[in-house]
N, C-alpha and C positions, 0 to 999 in steps of 0.2 A: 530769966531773960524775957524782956518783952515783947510784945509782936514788933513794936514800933522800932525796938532795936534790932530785931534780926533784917525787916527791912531796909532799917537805916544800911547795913552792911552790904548790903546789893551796889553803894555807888560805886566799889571800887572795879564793879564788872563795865562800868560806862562806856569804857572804850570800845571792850566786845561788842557793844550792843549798837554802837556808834558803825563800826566795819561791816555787822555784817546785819543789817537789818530783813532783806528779802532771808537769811539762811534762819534763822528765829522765825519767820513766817512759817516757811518748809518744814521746821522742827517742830512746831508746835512750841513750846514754851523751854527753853534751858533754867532748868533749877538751880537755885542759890540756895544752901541749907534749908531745903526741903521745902520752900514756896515756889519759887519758878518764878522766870523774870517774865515780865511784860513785854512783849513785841510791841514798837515802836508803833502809833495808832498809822501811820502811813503803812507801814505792813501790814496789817489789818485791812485795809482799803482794799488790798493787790487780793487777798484770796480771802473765803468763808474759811470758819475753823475757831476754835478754843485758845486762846492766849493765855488766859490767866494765872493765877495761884493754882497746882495740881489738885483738880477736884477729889482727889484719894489722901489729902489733907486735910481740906477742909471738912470732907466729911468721917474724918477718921473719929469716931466715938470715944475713943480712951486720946488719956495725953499723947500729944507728941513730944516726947521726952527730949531733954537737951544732955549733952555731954560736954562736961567742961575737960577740955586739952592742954591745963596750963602745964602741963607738966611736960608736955612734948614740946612747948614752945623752945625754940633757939636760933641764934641769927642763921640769916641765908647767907651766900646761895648754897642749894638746897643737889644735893645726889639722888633723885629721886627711882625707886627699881619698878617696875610694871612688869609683870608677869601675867603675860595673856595664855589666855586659855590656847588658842589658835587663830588660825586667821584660813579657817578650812573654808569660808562662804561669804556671800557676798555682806551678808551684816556684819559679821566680824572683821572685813577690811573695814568698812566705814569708820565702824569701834573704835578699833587703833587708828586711823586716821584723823578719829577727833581728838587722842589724848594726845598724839605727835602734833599737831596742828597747835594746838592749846599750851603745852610745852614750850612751841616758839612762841608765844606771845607774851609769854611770861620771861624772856631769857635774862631779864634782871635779877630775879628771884630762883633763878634754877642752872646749878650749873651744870649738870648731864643730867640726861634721862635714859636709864639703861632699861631696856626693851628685850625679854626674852617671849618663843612662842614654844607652846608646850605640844604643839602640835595634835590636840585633846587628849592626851596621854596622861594620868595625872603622874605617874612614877615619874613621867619627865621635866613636870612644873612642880613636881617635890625638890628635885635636885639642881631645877633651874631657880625656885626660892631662895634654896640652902648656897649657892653659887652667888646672886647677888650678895645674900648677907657676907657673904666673905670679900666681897669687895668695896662694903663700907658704904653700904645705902644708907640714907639718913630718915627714909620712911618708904614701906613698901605698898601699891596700888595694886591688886590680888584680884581678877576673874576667875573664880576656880571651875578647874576643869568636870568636876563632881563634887559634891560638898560631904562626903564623908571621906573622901581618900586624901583631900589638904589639911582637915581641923587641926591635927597633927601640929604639924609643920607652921602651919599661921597661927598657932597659939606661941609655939618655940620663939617665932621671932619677936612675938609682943612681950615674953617673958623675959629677953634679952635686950627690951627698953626700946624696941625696932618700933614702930608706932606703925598698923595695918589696916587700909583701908578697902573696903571691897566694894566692887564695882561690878555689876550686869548679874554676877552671881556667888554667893555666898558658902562661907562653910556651915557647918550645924551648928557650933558653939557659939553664939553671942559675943561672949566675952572673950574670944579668942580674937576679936575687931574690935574698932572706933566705932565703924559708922557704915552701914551699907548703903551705896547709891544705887538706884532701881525704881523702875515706873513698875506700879504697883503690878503682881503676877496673881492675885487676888481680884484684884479688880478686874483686870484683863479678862483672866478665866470664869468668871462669873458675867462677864457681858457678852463674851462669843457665845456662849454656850446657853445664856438665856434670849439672846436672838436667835439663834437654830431652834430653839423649843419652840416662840413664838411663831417664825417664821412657819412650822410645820404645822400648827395649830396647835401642839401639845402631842402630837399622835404620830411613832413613825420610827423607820431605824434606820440609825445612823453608824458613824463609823469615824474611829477616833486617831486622827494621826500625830502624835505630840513628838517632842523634839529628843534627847538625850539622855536616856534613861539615866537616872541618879543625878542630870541635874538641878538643883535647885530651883532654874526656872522653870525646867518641862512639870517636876515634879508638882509642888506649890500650884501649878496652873490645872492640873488634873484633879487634886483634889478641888479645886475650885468650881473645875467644870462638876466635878461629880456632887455637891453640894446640890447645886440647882437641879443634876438630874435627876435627885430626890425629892423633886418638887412635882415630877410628870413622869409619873409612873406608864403615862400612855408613850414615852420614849426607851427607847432600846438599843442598848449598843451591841450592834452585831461582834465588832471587834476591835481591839486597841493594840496600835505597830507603832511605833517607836522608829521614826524615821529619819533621827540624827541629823535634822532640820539640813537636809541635802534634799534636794533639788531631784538629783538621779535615783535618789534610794525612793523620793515621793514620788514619782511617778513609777517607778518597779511597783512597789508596794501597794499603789492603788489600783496599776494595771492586774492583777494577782484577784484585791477584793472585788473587781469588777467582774472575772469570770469567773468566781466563786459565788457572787453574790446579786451581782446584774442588778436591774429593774428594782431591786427589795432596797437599795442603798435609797433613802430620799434627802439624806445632809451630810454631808463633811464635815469634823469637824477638825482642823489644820490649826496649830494652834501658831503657825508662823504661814506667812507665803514663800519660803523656802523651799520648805516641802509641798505647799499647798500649791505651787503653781506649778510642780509634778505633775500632782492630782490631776491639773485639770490639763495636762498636755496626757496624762492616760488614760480621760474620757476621751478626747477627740481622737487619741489612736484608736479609740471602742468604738467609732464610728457614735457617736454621740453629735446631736444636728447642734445649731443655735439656739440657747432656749432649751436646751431639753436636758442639761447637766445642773445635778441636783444644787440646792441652796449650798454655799460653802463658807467657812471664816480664813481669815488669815491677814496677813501684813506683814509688814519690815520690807518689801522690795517692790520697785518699780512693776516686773514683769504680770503680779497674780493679778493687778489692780487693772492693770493693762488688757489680757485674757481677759478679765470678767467683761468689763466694756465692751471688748469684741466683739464676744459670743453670750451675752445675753445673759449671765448668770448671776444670779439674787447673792451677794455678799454682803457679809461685813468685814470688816479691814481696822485693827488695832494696832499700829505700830508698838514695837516696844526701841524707844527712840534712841539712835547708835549716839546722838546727842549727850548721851551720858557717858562716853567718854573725856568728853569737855568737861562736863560736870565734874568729873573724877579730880582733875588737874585744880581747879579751882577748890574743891573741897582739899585737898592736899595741904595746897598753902594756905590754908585758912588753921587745919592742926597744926601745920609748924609754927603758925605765926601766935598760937595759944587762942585763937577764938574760937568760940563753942561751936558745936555744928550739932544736929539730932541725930539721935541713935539711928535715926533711915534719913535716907533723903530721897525725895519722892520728887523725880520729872515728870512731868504733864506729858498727857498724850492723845489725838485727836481718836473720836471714832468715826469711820469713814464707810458708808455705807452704797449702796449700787441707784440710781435713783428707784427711788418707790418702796423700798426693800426696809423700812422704818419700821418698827413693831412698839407696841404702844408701853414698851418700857427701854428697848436702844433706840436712841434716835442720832442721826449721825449729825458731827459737826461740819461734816462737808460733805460731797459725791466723788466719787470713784476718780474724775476727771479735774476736779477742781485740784485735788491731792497729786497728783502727775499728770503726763503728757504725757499723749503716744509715741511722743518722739526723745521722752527720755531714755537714757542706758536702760536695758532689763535690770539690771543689776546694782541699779541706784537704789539707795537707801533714803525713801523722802526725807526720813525726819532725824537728819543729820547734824543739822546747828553749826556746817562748814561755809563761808563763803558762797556766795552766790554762783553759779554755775559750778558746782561743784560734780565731778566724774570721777567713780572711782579707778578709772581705768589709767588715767593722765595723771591723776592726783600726785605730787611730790611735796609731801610736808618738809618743812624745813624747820630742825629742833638742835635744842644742845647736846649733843651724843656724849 
C-alpha cells in the first residue's frame, strides 16, 4: 500500500473533522491507520501544539508494516463487543466516552455496541470476552486489563474467526490481534525521563511512580524510562511504587516517600498525572512552599497541569490521548470493511512543558496553560478528540446499544 493511498483513506473521517474541529485541537492529532489527521489550520490558529502525522511514525526506523483484513471483511451493520478494562479514573471515563461517542456517529454502519467494564480485574474481562462472544459480536475492541492474564482468551476469539482489536493496552502475543491502537509508550517513557535527567543536570535522586503493574502501558514505559537511565549514571532511583494510576493511592504513596526520603527526592518521576497530581497534593500536605517541590513528569488530566501552574513546579506533561478511543471505532470499521490498517496505529501526542522548563533534547509543543485552563474540570482529559466543551461529568454519549 502506498503512502498516498493510506492518506487517500482519511476522507471518509471528513465529517469528524468537519463537527468538531476545536476537539482535534485539544487532542492533538486523531490517527487514521496510524498517520494522524490534520487539525483543521483554523484550529491551529486557536492554540500552539503539534497536529501532524504522529512523530513516532515518522520516525519509526523499521517498516511500518500493513495488515491486509480481507478476510474479515463482510457487510454491515456491524455488533460490535468492547471490553474495557475499567473505567476506575478519570482517563478511563474519557476512554470510553470516545468509543460511545464515535459509535454514535457511525450508527449507519453499526448496529449495537455492547460495552462491558472489567472493573480492572482481569478474571472478570476473561468472562466478560467469553460473554460477548456468546452473544454474536461480529468483531471485538479489547483494553486489556494486564497483558498476560487476556492472551489467552483474545487469541481463542481470533481462532473462532472473532477478528480482535486492541486499544490503549495490549496482550503479549502479537498474533493473538489485528492491530494495536496506542500513542507510542516508548516514546512517551524515553522523553519524561530524559527531561528529568536533563532537567537535573544528569545528577540526583529520583523516585519512580508508574501505573499498574503487569500493564502493558505501565510496563513498556518503565523499561523505556530505564533505557535512558542507563545513559546517567549520575541519576538514581531511590525507589519504584506502583501506584494504579490513582490519584489517592499517588498521594498516599508519595506522602510515605516524603518522610522516608525528604529533601534527598530532587525528581518525580509520574508516568501519568493521575497519580502524579497525588504527588503533588503530598508535597503541599509536607508543607513544601511555591517553587520548592521537586521537577516532576506527568499528563492525561486537567488537574497536575493545573497544580504545576499554581505552584511553581518545573514539568513536563505527555498525554497519552483518551482520543484513541475514537480511533479504536474507526480502525474497527475499517477491518470489517477489509481495508488494511498497520500492525500499530500510532496517535499523535503533544509534549507540554511548564514555561522555561525546555531541556535542550524535550522541547515542548505548548506551555502548561496553553494545554488547559484553570477553569477547566480537574478531571478533564485534554487530549480527548470529543466535541468542543467537552466534561466528563455531564457528558451523555448517545450510541447504538
Amino acid at each position: 500500500m502506498t503512502i498516498k493511498s493510506i492518506f487517500d483513506q482519511k476522507i471518509s473521517r471528513a465529517s469528524f473533522i468537519r463537527k468538531a474541529p476545536a476537539a482535534l485541537a485539544a487532542a492533538g492529532a486523531v490517527s487514521t491507520l496510524g498517520l494522524g489527521a490534520t487539525a483543521p489550520a483554523a484550529a491551529e490558529e486557536t492554540k500552539p501544539g503539534y497536529y501532524g502525522v504522529p512523530r513516532t511514525w515518522i520516525w519509526n526506523p523499521n517498516a511500518n508494516s500493513m495488515v491486509d483484513t480481507s478476510k474479515w471483511k463482510k457487510e454491515g451493520p456491524y455488533t460490535i463487543g468492547f471490553s474495557n478494562a475499567s473505567i476506575s479514573n478519570a482517563w478511563r471515563v474519557a476512554f470510553q466516552h470516545g468509543v460511545f461517542w464515535a459509535a454514535g456517529q457511525h450508527r449507519d454502519e453499526i448496529a449495537h455496541l455492547l460495552a462491558t467494564d472489567a472493573n480492572d480485574d482481569p478474571s472478570k474481562q476473561i468472562a466478560d470476552i467469553q460473554d460477548l462472544i456468546s452473544q454474536g459480536v461480529d468483531v471485538l475492541l479489547i483494553a486489556a486489563a494486564t497483558e498476560d492474564a487476556l492472551d489467552s482468551v483474545v487469541g481463542r476469539a481470533m481462532e473462532q474467526g472473532i477478528p480482535v482489536i486492541m486499544v490503549d493496552r495490549k496482550v503479549k502475543t502479537a498474533s493473538n490481534y489485528i492491530t494495536y491502537i496506542t500513542a507510542s509508550d516508548w516514546a512517551l517513557g524515553r522523553l519524561e525521563a530524559l527531561w528529568l535527567c536533563e532537567t537535573l543536570g544528569g545528577k540526583g535522586n529520583i523516585v519512580m511512580l508508574p501505573g499498574i503493574a503487569g500493564s502493558s502501558v505501565a510496563e513498556i514505559r518503565i523499561k523505556a524510562n530505564e533505557e535512558v537511565f542507563g545513559k546517567f549514571p549520575g541519576i538514581k532511583v531511590l525507589e519504584k511504587q506502583y501506584c494504579d494510576w490513582n490519584p489517592a493511592t499517588g498521594k498516599s504513596v508519595m506522602a510515605a516517600l516524603i518522610q522516608k526520603h525528604g529533601k534527598e527526592i530532587n525528581g518525580v518521576l509520574a508516568d501519568s498525572a493521575l497519580q502524579g497530581s497525588g504527588a503533588i497534593q503530598a508535597f503541599l500536605a509536607a508543607g513544601y512552599k511555591d517553587g520548592e517541590i521537586p521537577p516532576m513528569t506527568g499528563g492525561d488530566i486537567a488537574l497536575m497541569y493545573q497544580l504545576a501552574s499554581q505552584h511553581n513546579i518545573k514539568m513536563v506533561g505527555i498525554d497519552y490521548p483518551t482520543s484513541m478511543g475514537i480511533t479504536g471505532i474507526e480502525t474497527v470499521l475499517d477491518v470489517m470493511k477489509g481495508i488494511p490498517v498497520p500492525e500499530k496505529v500510532e496517535v499523535s501526542f503533544n509534549v507540554v512543558t511548564s514555561p522555561g522548563a525546555d531541556t535542550v533534547s524535550v522541547k515542548g509543543d505548548r506551555h502548561l496553560l496553553d494545554h488547559v485552563s484553570m477553569s477547566d474540570p480537574g478531571d478533564l482529559s485534554p487530549s480527548n478528540g470529543l466535541p468542543a466543551g467537552y466534561n466528563p461529568s455531564t457528558f451523555k454519549p448517545d450510541y447504538p446499544k
